[in-house]
N, C-alpha and C positions, 0 to 999 in steps of 0.2 A: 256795542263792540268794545274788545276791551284794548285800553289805551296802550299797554303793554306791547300786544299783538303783532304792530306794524314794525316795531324794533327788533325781534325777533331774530331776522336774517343778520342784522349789524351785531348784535349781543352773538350770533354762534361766530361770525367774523373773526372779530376780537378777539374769543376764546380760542378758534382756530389759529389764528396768528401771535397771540400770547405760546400757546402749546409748543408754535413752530420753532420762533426765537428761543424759547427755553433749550429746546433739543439741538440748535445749532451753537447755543450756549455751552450746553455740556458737552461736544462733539471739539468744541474751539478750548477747552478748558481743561480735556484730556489732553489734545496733540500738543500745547504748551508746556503741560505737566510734566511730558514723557519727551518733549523734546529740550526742557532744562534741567532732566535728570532729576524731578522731584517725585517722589513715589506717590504710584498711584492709589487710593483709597476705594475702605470696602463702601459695602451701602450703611453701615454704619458709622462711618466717618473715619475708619483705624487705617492707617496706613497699611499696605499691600508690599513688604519686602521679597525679594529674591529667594528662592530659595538656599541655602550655602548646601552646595554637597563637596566631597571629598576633591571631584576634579576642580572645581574653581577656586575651594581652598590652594589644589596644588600649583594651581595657573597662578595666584597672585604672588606664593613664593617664587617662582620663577621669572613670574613678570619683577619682583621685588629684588631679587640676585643679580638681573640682568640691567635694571636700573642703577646698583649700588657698582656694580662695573662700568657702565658708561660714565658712571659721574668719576670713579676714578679716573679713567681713561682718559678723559675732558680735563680734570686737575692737574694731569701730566701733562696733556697739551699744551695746557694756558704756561706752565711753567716753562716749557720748551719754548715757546715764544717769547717767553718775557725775557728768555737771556736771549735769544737772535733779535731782541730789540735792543738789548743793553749791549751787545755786540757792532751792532749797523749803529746806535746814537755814539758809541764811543768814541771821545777826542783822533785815537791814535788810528781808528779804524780810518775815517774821514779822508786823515791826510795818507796815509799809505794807498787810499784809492785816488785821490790828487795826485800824488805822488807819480803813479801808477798812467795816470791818463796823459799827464806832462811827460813821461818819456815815451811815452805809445806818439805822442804828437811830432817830437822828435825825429823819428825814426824816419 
């Protein structure tokens, strides 16, 4: 009998279960890829970009106009805030709302 023989079933085991992790390997190593925005590759190793057509071109002008607006927009704010703080911290503001609350108390 040949001594090989009886191992047979554990040797296709193995193989079967090597094959299986590999596959749930490459299945776990895709969903990562594409779920931290890293492009996905061909079977020869070359990354797989997007195609650029004309409307995504136009999408990211627009997604790019409409950012460069909020940020203005947002620069105005902060600015408008910054003087209704230096308004409400100022010496003369303080006591004219003292001032204000002492003769309301008054009355």
């Amino acid at each position: 009998m040949n001594p090989i023989l009886p191992y047979v079933p554990v040797f296709a085991i193995l193989g079967l279960s090597c094959g299986i992790l590999g596959l749930i390997g490459w299945i776990f190593t895709t969903w990562y890829r594409v779920k931290n925005g890293y492009p996905l590759e061909n079977s020869w190793g070359k990354p797989l970009y997007p195609q650029i057509t004309n409307e995504t071109t136009e999408r990211v002008k627009l997604l790019s106009s409409e950012n460069a607006q909020l940020r203005a927009e947002l620069g105005a704010v902060k600015d408008r805030l910054a003087t209704v703080e230096r308004i409400v911290t100022d010496r003369s503001f303080s006591l004219e709302r003292e001032i204000e609350q002492l003769r309301g108390s008054a009355n």
